[in-house]
N, C-alpha and C positions, 0 to 999 in steps of 0.2 A: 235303671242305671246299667245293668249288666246289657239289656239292647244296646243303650250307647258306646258303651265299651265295643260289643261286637262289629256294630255299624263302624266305629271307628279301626278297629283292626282291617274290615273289610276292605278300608277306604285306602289304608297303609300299603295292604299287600296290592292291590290295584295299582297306585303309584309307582310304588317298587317295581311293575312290570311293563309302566311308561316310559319314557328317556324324560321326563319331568324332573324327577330327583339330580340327575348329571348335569344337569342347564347351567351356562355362565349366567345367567341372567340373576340378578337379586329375586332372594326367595320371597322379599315383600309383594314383589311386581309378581313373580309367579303365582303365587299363592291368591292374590288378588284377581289376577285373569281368571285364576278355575274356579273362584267363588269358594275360595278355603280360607282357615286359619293356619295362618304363617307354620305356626308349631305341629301341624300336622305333615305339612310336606317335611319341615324340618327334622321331624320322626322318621319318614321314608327315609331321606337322604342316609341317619345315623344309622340306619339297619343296613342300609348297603354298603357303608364305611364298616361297620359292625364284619361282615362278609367279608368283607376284602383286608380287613385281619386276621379273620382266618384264613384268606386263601395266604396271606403270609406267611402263617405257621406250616402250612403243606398242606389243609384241606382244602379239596379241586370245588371251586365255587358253582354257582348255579350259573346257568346262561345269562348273560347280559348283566353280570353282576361290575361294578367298578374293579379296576386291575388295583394293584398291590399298594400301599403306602409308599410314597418317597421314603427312601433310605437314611436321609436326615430326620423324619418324623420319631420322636425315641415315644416309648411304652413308659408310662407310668405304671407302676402294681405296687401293691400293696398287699403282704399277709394277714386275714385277721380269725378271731377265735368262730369255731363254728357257730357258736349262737352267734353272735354279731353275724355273721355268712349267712344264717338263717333267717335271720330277722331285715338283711339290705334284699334278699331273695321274694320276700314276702312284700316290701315296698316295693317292688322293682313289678312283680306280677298282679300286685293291685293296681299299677299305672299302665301294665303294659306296655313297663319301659324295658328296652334292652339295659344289662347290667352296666355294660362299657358307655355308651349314649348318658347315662344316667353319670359315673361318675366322671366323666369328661365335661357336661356341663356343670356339674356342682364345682368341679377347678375354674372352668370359665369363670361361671358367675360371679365366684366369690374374688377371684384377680382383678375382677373388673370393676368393687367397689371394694370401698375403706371400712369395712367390719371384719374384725376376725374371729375364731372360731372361741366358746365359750369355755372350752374345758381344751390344752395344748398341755400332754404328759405322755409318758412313754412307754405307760399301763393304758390297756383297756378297760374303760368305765362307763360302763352303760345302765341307766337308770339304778344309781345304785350301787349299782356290783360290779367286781372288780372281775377280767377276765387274762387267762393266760391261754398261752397258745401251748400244748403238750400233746403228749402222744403218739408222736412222728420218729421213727427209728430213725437212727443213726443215717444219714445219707440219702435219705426220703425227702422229698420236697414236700412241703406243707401242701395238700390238696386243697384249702379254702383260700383265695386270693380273690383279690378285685381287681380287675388291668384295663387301660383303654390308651388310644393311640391320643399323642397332644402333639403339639407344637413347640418348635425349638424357642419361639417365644413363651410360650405358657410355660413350660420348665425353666425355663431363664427367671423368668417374673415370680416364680412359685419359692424356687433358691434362693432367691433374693429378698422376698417376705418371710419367710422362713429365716433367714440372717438378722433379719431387723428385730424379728419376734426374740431372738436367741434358744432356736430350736429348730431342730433337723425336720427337712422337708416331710420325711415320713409321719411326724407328731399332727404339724398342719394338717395331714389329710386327715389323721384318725380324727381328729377333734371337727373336720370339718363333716365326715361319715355321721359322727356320733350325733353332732347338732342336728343333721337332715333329719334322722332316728327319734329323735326325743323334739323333732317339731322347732327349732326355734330358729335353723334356716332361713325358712321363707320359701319366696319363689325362687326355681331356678329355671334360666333360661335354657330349652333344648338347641344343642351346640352341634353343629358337625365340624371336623376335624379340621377343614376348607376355612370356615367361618374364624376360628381360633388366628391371633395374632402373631404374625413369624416375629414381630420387633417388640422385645419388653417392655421397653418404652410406652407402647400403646394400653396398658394396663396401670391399673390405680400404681403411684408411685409419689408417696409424701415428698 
């Protein structure tokens, strides 16, 4: 299992340094011409979207990394308690998923069909136990968050099932984090930010 893993990281950073990942071309058709699975170019692509959010924050990217998000693309983030940070960190390094790729699709997936999350509160509860977020002086930003780049649709669509739930977009995510965490999820499809829907509309909507 861990060769697989490796062979697979191998495969990733190789892409990453082809012009394969930046293609118009549908990543079905790409990924079928070089004898892959869809979700692994789809990996490459989110690592390089990954990169070119930092280079938005002011880190100078690597060569031949994709240039900066559209200025309409808004950030999702989310603060949450270090265990929970400890515990999405540990999921995130067993898949050898980047953290932002990882909770960009789990918003995808879940916009895109009619289940919602199993536990929507405005406490953290994780197997069990209840968590708070403390410890942070006065004027200190909380160091554990979750953040990734979405779409003005996927935020349109997310406010909008959030309204119908009668709860604040932020609860949605925690309960959606929490379900990934405690397995009851499912799959999620790997999303790059490209992929995501600019029109609301295009997402589950009773």
């Amino acid at each position: 299992m861990q060769g697989v893993r490796q062979f697979r990281r191998w495969l990733v950073d190789r892409l990453k340094e082809s012009s394969w990942p930046t293609t118009r071309e549908p990543i079905e058709e790409v990924a079928r011409q070089l004898g892959l699975q869809p979700d692994v170019l789809l990996q490459a692509t989110a690592e390089l979207a990954a990169a070119r959010e930092q280079a938005g924050r002011g880190v100078r990217p690597a060569a031949g990394l994709l240039p900066t998000p559209r200025r309409d693309q808004p950030i999702i983030e989310m603060s949450v308690p270090k265990e929970i940070a400890a515990e999405w960190r540990g999921f995130c390094e067993a898949r050898d998923l980047e953290s932002n790729m990882l909770f960009r699709s789990l918003l995808h997936t879940y916009l895109s069909g009619s289940r919602e999350p199993a536990w929507i509160q405005k406490r953290w509860k994780y197997r069990g136990a209840t968590y708070k977020m403390h410890g942070t002086r006065r004027g200190k930003r909380w160091p554990h968050r979750i953040r990734s780049v979405v779409s003005q649709g996927a935020l349109r669509a997310l406010r909008r099932r959030a309204q119908r739930l009668g709860a604040r977009p932020a609860a949605v995510l925690r309960g959606l984090v929490i379900d990934l965490l405690e397995g009851r999820f499912g799959y999620v499809k790997m999303t790059d930010v490209s992929a995501m829907w600019d029109d609301p509309n295009r997402y589950w909507n009773p």
